[in-house]
DRENKEFI-982175 format. One line per 2 residues: number of its first residue (from 0); their letters; for each residue x, y, z of N, C-alpha, C. Coordinates in Angstrom, 2 decimals, decimal comma, always signed. Example, Ala and Ser with C-alpha at 12.3 -4.5 7.8 and 13.67 -1.06 7.14 Angstrom:
BEGIN
0) AS) +13,19 -5,69 +7,80 +12,30 -4,50 +7,80 +13,20 -3,30 +7,80; +12,85 -2,25 +7,08 +13,67 -1,06 +7,14 +12,90 +0,03 +7,87 .
This chain:
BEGIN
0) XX) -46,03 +120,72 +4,78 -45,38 +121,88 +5,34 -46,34 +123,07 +5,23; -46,44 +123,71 +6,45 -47,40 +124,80 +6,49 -46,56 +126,27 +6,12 .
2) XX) -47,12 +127,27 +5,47 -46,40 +128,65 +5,37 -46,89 +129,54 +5,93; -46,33 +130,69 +7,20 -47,02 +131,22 +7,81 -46,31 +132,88 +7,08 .
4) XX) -46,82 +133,97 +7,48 -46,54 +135,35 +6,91 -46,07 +135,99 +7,93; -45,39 +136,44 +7,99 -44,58 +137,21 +9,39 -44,13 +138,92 +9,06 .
6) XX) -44,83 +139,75 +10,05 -44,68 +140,98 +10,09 -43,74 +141,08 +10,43; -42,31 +142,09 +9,92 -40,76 +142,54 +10,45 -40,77 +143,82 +10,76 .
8) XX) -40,54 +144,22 +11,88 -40,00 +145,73 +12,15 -38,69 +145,53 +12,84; -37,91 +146,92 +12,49 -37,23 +147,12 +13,38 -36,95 +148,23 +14,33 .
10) XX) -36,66 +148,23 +15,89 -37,16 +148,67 +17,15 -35,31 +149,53 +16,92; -36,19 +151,02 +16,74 -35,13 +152,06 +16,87 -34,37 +152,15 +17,70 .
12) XX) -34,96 +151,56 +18,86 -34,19 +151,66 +20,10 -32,97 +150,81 +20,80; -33,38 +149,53 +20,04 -32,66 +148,26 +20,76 -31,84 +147,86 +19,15 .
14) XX) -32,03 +148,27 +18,05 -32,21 +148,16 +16,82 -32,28 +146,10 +16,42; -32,91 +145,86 +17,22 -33,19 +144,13 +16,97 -34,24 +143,88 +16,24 .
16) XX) -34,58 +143,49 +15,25 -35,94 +142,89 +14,51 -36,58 +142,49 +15,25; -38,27 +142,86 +15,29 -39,26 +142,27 +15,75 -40,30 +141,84 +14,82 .
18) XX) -40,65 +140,40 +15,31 -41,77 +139,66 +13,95 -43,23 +139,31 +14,86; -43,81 +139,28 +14,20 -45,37 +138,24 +14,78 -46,02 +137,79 +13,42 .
20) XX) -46,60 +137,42 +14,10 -47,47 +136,54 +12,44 -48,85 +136,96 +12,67; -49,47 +137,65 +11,99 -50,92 +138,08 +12,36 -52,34 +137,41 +12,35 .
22) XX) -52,62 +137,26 +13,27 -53,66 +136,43 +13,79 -53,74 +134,86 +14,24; -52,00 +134,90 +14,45 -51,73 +133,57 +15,12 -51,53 +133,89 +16,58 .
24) XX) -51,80 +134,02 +17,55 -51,22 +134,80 +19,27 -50,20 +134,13 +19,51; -49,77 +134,74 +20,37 -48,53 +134,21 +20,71 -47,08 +133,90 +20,04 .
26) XX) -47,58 +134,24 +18,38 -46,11 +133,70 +18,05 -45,36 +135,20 +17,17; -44,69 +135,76 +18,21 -44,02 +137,15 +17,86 -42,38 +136,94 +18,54 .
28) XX) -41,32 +137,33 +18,18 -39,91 +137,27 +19,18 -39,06 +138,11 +18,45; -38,19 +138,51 +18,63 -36,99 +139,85 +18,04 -35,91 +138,60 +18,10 .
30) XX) -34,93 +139,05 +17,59 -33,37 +139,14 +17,21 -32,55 +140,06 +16,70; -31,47 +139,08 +16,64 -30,46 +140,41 +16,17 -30,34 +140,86 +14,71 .
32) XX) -30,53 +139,66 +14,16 -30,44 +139,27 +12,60 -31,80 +139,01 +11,82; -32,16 +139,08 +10,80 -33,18 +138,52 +10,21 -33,11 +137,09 +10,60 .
34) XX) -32,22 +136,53 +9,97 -31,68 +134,98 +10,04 -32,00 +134,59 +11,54; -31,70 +135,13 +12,51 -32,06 +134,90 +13,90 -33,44 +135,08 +14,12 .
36) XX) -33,74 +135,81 +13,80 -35,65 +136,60 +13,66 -36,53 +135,40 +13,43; -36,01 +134,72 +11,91 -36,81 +133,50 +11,43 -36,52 +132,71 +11,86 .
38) XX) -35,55 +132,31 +12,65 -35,31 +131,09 +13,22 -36,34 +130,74 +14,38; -36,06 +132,03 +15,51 -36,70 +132,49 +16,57 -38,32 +132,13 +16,40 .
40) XX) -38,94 +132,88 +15,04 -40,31 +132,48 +15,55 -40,47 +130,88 +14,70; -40,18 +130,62 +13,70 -40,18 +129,06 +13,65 -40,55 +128,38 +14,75 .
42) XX) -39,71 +128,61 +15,62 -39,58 +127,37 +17,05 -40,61 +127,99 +18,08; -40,80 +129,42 +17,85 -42,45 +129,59 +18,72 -43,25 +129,03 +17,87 .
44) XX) -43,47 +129,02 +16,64 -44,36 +128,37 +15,45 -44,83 +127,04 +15,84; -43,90 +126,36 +15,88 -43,51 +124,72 +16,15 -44,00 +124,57 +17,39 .
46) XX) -43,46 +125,27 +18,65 -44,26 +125,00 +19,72 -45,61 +125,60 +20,14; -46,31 +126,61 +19,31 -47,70 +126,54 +19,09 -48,35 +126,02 +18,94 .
48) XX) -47,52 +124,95 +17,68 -48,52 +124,00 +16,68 -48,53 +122,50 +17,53; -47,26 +122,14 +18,95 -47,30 +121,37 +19,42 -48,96 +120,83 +19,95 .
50) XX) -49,51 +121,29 +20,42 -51,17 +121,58 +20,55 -51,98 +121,21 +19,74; -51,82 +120,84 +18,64 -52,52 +121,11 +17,40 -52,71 +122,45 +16,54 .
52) XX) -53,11 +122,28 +15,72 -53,31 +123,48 +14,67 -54,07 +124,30 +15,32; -53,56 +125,54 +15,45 -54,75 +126,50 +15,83 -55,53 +127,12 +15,05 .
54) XX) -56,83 +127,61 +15,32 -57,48 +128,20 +14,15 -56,89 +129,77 +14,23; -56,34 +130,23 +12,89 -55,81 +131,81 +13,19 -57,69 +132,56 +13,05 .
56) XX) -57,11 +133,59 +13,67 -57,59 +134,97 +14,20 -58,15 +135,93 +13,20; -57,09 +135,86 +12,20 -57,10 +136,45 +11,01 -56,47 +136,06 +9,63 .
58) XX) -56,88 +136,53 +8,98 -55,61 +136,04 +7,21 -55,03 +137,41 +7,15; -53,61 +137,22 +7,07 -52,86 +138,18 +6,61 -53,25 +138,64 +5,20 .
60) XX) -53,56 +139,65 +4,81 -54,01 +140,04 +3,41 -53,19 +140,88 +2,28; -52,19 +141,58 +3,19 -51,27 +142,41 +2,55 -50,97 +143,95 +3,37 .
62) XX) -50,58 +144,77 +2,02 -50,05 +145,89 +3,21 -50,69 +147,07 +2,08; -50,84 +148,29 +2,05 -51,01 +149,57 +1,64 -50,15 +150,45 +1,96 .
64) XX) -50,06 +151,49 +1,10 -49,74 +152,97 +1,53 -50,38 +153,71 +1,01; -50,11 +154,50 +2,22 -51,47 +155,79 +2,58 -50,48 +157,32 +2,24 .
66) XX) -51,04 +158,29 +1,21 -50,64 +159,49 +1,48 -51,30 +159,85 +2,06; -50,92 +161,38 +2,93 -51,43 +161,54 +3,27 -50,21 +163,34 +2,93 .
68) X) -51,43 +164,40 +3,01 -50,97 +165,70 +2,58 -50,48 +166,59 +3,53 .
């Protein structure tokens, strides 16, 4: 079983979660729910990986915060 890292925002506008996984393309999708969110990109996940493994783009490394004055 592979573990992938998935970026969550949520879109002020539509207020639906949006995910992607960074430096995999293609595999980003919204919902309504978290629970829907992860489901959602799973099955883009899965049908990415239908292809074979792709080589990612990037390694997710983490996150920071920045002050700023």
């Amino acid at each position: 079983m592979k573990v992938y890292t998935a970026v969550v925002e949520r879109c002020p506008d539509t207020g639906l979660y949006v995910g992607y996984v960074p430096g995999l393309p293609g595999a980003h999708s919204q919902g309504k729910t978290l629970d829907e969110l992860r489901e959602n990109l799973r099955e883009v996940i899965e049908m990415l990986l239908e292809d074979g493994e792709p080589g990612l783009e990037s390694e997710f490394v983490g996150i920071q915060t920045i002050a700023v004055a």
